[in-house]
Backbone bond lengths (Angstrom), bond angles and torsions (degrees), N, CA, C in turn:
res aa  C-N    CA-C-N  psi(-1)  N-CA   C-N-CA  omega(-1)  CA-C   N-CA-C  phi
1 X - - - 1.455 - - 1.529 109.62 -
2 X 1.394 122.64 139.65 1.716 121.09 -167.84 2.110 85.66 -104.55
3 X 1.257 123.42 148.93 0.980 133.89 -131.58 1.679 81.24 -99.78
4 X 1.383 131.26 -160.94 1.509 124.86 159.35 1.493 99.85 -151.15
5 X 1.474 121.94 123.29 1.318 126.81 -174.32 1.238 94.09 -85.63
6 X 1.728 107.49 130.69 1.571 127.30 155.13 1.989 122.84 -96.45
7 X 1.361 117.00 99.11 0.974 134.60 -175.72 1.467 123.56 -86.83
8 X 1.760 114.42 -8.31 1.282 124.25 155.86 1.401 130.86 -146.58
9 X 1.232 102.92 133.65 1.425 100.30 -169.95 1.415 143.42 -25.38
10 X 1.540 94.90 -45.61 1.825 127.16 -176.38 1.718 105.67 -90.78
11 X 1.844 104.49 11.66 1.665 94.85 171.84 1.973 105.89 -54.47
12 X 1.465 111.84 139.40 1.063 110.26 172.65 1.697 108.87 -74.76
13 X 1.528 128.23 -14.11 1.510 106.47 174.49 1.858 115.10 -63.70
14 X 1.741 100.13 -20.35 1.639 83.22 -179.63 1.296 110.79 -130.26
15 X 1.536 110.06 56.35 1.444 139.20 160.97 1.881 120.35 -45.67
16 X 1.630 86.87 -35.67 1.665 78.97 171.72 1.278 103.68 -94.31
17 X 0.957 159.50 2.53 1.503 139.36 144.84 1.464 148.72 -53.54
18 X 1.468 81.28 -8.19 1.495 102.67 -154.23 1.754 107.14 -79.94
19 X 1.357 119.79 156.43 1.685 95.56 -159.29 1.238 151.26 49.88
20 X 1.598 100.62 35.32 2.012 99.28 -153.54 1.452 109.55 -52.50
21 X 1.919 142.91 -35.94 0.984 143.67 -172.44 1.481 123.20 -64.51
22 X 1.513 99.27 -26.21 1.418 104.36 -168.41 1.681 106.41 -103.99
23 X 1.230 103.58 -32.18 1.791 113.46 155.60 1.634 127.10 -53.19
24 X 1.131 117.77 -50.15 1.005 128.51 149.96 1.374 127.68 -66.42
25 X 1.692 129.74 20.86 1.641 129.95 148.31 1.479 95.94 -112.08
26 X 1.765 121.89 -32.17 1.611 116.87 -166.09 1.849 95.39 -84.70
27 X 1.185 121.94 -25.82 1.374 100.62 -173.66 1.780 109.86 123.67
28 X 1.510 135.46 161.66 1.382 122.36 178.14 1.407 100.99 -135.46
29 X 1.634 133.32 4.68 1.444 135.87 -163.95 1.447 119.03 62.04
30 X 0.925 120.98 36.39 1.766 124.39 -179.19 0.891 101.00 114.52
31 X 1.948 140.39 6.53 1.800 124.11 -173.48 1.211 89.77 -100.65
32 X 1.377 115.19 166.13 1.780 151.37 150.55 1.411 118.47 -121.17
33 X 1.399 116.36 133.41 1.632 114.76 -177.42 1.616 86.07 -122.71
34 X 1.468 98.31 122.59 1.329 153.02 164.16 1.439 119.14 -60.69
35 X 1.348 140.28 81.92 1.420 123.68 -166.41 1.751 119.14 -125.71
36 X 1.083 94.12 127.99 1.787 96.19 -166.30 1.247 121.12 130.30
37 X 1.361 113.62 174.32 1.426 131.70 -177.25 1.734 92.51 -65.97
38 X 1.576 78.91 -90.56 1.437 96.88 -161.77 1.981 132.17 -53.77
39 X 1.591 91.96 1.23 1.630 115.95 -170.85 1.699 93.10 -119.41
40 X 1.200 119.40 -18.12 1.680 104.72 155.15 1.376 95.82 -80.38
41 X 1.068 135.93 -93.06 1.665 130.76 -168.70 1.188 123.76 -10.32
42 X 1.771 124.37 -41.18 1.342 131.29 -175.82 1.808 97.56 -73.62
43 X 1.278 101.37 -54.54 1.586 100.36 -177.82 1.673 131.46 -44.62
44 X 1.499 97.25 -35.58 1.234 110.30 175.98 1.653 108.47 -91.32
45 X 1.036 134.77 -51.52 1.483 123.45 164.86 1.604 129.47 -62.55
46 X 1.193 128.62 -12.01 1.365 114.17 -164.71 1.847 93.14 -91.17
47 X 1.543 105.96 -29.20 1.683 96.98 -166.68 1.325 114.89 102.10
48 X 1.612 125.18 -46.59 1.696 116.11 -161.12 1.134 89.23 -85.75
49 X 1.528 161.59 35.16 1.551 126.66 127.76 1.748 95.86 -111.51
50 X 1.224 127.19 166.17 1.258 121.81 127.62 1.677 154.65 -82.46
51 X 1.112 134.35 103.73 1.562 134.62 -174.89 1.481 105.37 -41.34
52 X 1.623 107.51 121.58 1.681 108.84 150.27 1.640 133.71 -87.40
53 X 1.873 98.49 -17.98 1.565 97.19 178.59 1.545 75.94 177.13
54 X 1.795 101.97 163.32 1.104 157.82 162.76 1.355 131.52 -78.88
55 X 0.879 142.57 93.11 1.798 153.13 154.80 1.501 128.78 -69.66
56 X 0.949 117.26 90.53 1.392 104.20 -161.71 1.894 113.04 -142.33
57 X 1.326 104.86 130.71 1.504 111.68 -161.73 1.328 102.79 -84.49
58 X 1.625 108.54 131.36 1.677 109.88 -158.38 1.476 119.02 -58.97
59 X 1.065 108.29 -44.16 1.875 100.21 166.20 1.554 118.07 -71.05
60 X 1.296 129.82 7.24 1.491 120.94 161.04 1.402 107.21 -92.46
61 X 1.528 139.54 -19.93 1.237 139.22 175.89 1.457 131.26 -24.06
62 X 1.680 102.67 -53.00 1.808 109.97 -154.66 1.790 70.74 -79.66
63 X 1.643 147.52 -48.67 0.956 107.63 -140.73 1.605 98.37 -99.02
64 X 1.498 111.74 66.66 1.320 91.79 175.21 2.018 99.54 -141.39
65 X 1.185 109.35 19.39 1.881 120.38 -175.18 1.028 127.78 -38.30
66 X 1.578 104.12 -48.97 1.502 146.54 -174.31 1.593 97.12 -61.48
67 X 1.689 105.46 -55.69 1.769 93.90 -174.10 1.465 127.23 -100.09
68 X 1.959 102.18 0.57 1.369 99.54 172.65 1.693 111.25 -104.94
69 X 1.389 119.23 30.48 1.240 125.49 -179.85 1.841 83.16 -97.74
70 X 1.083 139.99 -71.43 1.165 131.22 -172.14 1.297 111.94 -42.72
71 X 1.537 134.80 -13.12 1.433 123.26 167.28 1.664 111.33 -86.43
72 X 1.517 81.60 150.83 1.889 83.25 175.96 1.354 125.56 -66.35
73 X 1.355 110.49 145.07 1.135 113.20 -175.92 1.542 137.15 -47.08
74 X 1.087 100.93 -33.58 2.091 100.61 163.18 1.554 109.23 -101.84
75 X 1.253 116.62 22.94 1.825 109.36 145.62 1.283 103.26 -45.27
76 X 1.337 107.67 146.65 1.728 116.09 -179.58 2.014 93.56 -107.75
77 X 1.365 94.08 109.91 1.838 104.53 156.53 1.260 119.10 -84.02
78 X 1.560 106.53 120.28 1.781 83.96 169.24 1.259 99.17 -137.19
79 X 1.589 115.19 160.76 1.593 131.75 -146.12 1.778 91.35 -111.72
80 X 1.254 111.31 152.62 1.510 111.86 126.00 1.204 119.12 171.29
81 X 1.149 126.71 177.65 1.661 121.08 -169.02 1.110 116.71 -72.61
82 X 1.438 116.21 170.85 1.680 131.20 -151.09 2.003 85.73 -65.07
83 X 1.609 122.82 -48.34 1.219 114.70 -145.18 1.582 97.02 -75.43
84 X 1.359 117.74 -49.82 1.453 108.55 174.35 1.839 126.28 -67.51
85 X 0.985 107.90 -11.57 1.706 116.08 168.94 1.652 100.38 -82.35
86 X 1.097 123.03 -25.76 1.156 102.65 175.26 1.781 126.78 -90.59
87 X 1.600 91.12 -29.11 1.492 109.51 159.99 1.703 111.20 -45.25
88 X 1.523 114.66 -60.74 1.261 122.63 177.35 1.846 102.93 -51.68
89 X 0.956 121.74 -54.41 1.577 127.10 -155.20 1.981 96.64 -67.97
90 X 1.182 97.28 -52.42 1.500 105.66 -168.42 1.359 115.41 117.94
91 X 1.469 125.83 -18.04 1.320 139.33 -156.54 1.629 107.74 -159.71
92 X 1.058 119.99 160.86 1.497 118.48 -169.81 1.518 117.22 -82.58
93 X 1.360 117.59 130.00 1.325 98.13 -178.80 1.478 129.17 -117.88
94 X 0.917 95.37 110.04 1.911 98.12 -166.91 1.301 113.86 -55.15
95 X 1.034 104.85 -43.51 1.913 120.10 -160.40 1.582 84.07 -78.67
96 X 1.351 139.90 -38.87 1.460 109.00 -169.93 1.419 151.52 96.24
97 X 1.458 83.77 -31.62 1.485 100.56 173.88 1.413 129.83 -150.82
98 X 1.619 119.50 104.79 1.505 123.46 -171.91 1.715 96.52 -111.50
99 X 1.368 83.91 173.28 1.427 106.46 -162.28 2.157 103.85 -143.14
100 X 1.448 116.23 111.99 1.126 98.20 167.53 1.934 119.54 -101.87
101 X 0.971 88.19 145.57 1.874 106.01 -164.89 1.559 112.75 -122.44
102 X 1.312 118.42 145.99 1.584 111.31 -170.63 1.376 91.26 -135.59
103 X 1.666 79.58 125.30 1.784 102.26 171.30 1.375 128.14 -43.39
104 X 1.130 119.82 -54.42 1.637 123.41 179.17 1.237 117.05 109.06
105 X 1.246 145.79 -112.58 1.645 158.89 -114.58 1.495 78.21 178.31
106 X 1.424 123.32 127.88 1.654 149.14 139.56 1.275 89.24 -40.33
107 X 1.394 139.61 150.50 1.349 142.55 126.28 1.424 123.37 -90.62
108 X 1.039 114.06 159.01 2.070 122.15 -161.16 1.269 104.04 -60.76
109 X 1.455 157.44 -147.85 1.347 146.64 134.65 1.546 89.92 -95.97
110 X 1.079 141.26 -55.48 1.922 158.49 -147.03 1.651 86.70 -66.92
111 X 1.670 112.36 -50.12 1.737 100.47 -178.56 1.220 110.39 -88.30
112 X 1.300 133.19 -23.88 1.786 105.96 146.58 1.143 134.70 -58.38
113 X 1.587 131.25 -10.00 1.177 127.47 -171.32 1.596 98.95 -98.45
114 X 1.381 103.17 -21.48 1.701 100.38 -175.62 1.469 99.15 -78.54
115 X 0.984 133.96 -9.74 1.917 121.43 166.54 1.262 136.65 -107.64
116 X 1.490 86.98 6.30 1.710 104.62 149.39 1.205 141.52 -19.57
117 X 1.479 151.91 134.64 1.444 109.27 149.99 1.616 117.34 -69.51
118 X 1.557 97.89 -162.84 1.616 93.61 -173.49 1.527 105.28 -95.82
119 X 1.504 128.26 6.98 1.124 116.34 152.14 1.353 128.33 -133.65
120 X 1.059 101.10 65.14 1.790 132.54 -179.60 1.440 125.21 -34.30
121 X 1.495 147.07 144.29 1.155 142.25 161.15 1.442 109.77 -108.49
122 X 1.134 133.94 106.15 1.608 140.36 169.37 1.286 119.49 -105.81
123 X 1.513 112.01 134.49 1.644 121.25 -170.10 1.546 82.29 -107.27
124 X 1.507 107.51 132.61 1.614 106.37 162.13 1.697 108.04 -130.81
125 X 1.395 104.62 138.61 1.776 107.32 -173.08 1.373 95.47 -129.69
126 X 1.650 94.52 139.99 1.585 101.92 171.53 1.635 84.61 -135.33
127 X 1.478 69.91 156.77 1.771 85.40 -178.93 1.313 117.06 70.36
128 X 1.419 137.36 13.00 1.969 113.47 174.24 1.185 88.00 -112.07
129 X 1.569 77.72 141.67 1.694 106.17 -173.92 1.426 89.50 -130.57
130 X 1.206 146.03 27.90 1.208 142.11 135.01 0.942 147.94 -101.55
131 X 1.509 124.34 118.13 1.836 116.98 -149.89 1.873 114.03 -70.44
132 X 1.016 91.87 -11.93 1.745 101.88 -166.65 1.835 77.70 -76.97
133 X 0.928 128.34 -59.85 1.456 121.24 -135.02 1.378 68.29 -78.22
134 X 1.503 132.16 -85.31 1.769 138.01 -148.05 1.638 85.60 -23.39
135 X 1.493 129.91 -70.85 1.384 134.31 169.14 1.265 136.63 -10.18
136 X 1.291 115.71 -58.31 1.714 143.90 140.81 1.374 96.15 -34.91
137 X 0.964 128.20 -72.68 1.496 124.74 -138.32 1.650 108.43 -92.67
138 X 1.725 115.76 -24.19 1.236 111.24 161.17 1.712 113.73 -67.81
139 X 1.235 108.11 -27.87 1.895 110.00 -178.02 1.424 105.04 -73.96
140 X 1.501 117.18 -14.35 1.689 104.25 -163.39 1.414 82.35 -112.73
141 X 1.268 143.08 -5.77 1.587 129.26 159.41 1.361 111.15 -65.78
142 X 1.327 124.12 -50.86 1.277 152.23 -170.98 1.586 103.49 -43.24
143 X 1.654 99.90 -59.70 1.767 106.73 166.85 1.219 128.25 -37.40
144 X 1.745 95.62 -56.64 1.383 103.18 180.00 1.546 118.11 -99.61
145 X 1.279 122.83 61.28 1.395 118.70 172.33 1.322 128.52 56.61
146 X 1.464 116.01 14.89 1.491 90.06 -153.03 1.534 97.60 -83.34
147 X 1.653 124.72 175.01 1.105 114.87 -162.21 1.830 100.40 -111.57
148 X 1.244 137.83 -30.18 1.416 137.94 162.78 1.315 103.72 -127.84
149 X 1.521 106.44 145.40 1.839 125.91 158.33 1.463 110.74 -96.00
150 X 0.993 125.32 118.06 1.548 135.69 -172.92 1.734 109.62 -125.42
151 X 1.670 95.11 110.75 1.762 113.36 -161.75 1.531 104.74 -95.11
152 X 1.380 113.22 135.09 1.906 102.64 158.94 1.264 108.21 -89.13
153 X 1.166 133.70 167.08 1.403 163.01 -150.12 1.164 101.48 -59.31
154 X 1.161 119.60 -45.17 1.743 123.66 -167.83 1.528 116.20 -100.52
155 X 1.618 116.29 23.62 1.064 118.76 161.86 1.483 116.51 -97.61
156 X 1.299 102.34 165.46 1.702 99.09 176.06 1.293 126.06 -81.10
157 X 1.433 111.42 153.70 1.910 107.49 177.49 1.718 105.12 -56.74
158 X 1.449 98.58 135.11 1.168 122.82 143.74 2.058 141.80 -22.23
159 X 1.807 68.72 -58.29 1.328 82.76 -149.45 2.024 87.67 -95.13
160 X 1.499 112.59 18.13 1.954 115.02 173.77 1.610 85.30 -76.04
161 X 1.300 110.24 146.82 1.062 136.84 -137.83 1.359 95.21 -106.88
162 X 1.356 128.05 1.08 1.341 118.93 172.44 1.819 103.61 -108.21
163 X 1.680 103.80 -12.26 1.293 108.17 176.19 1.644 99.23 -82.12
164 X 1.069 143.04 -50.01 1.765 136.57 175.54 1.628 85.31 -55.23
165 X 1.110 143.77 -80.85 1.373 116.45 -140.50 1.587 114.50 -52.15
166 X 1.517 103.22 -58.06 1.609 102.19 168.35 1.737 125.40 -19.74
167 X 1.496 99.80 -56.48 1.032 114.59 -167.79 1.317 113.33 -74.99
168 X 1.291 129.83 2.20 1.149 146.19 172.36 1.685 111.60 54.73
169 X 1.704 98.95 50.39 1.627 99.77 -177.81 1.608 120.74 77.77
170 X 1.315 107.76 -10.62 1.392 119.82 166.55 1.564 124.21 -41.76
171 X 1.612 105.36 -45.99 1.318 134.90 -165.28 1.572 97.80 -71.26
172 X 1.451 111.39 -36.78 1.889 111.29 175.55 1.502 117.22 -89.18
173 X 1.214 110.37 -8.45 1.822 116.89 170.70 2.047 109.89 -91.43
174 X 1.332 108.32 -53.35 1.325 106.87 -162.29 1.255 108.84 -63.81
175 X 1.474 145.64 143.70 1.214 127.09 168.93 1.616 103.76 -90.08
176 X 1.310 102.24 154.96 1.370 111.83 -168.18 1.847 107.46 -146.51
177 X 1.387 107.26 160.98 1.914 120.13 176.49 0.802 101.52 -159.91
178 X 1.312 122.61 156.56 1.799 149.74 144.46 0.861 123.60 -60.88
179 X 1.468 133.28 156.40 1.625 142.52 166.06 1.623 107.32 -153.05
180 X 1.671 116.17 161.17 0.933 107.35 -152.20 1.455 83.39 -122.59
181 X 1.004 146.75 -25.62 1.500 142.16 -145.24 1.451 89.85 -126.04
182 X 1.324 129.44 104.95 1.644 132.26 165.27 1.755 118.81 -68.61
183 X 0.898 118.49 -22.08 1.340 122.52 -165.46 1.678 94.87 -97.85
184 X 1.329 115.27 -42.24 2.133 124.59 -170.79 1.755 74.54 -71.04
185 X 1.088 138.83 -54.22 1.254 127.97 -138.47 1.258 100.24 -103.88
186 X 1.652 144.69 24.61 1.204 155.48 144.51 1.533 109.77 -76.57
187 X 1.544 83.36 -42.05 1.624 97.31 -159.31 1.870 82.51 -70.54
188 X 1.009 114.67 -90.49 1.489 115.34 -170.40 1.263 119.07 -18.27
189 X 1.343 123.20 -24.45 1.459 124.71 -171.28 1.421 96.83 -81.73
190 X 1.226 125.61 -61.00 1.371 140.18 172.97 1.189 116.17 -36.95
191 X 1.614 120.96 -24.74 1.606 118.34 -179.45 1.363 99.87 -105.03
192 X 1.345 134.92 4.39 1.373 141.89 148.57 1.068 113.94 -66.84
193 X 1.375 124.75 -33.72 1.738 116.57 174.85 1.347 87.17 110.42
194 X 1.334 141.43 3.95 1.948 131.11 148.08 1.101 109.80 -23.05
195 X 1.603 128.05 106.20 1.302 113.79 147.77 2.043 110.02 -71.37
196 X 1.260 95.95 146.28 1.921 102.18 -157.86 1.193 89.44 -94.45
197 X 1.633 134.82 148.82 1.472 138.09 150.91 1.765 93.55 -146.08
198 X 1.750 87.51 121.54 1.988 85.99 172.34 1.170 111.78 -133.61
199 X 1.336 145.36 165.32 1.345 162.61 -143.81 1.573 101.04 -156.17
200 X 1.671 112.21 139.30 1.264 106.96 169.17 1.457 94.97 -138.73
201 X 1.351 122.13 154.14 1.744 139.05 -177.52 1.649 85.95 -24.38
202 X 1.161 116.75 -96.97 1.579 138.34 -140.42 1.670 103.94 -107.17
203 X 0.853 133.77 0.19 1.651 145.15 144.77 1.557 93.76 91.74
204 X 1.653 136.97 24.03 1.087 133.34 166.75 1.125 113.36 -97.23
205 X 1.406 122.97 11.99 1.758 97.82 174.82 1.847 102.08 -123.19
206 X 1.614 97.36 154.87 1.745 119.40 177.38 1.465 97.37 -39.38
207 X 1.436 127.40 130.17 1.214 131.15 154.40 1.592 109.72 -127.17
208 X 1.112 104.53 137.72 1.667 112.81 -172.95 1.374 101.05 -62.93
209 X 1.413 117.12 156.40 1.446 138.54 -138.55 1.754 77.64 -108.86
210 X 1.070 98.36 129.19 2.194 99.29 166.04 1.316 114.84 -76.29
């Protein structure tokens, strides 16, 4: 792929970049921005999202061959210096290199659990509303094998862009769903044959009996 130099900020090819802080509280319509070495690499090798384009700060380029050979060939790369990447970003960017990616189709929680194997590891969170931790907690599944993260309603996206970095790309490997009903969806787990183990912050609140 021959790279494409961006020489102004307001080029419309890298329109979704533009503002990443404030885009990322209003929303992108199905995008995720991808940031890093090692969280472009996951994006482009695992398969479950697809890449729309490349961002990339001109002296991080030569060392990146290895992971933009695994992207397809009309991915659009585009280059440019620290002062206009940051113009584009809104904020300075050290790391250099983002990546925007589109979520796709929500999946069910019930049809992720049906492609399970039959002896499955599932992380389930209700209640974090903090991307650092959701982040944390996709990287410390990641450690331990687990095979889906399954969110209730009132947790935060995944795929906010300070929750993938945390997570150190975790957030683009693990497969993950929502559910809306915590208590129907205990119960359901339980008639799957879940053995239950739960943890709460400060150990004062009711947790259903496994």
């Amino acid at each position: 792929m021959d790279p494409i130099r961006i020489d102004d900020p307001q080029d419309p090819r890298v329109a979704a970049y533009l503002d990443i802080r404030e885009r990322d509280l209003a929303g992108r319509q199905g995008r995720f921005v991808a940031e890093g070495k090692v969280v472009l690499d996951l994006l482009l090798s695992t398969g479950r999202f697809a890449a729309e384009s490349i961002l990339v700060l001109e002296n991080r380029l030569a060392g990146l061959d290895n992971i933009l050979s695994k992207a397809p060939a009309d991915l659009p790369v585009y280059v440019a210096t620290s002062a206009v990447m940051d113009a584009i970003a809104g904020f300075h960017m050290h790391r250099g290199i983002l990546a925007i990616g589109r979520k796709g189709e929500p999946q069910p929680a019930e049809d992720l659990l049906d492609g399970l194997p039959p002896r499955a590891l599932v992380v389930v969170l209700v209640g974090i509303a903090n991307h650092d931790n959701v982040g944390s907690i996709f990287r410390n599944a990641a450690a331990f094998g687990a095979d889906a993260v399954l969110l209730d309603a009132t947790c935060c996206d995944p795929l906010y862009r300070k929750a993938i970095r945390v997570s150190v790309g975790a957030a683009l490997k693990i497969p993950f769903a929502s559910f809306s009903d915590t208590a129907g969806f205990t119960t359901m787990l339980a008639r799957r044959g879940f053995d239950q183990f739960a943890l709460s912050p400060r150990g004062k609140t009711d947790i259903r009996d496994a």
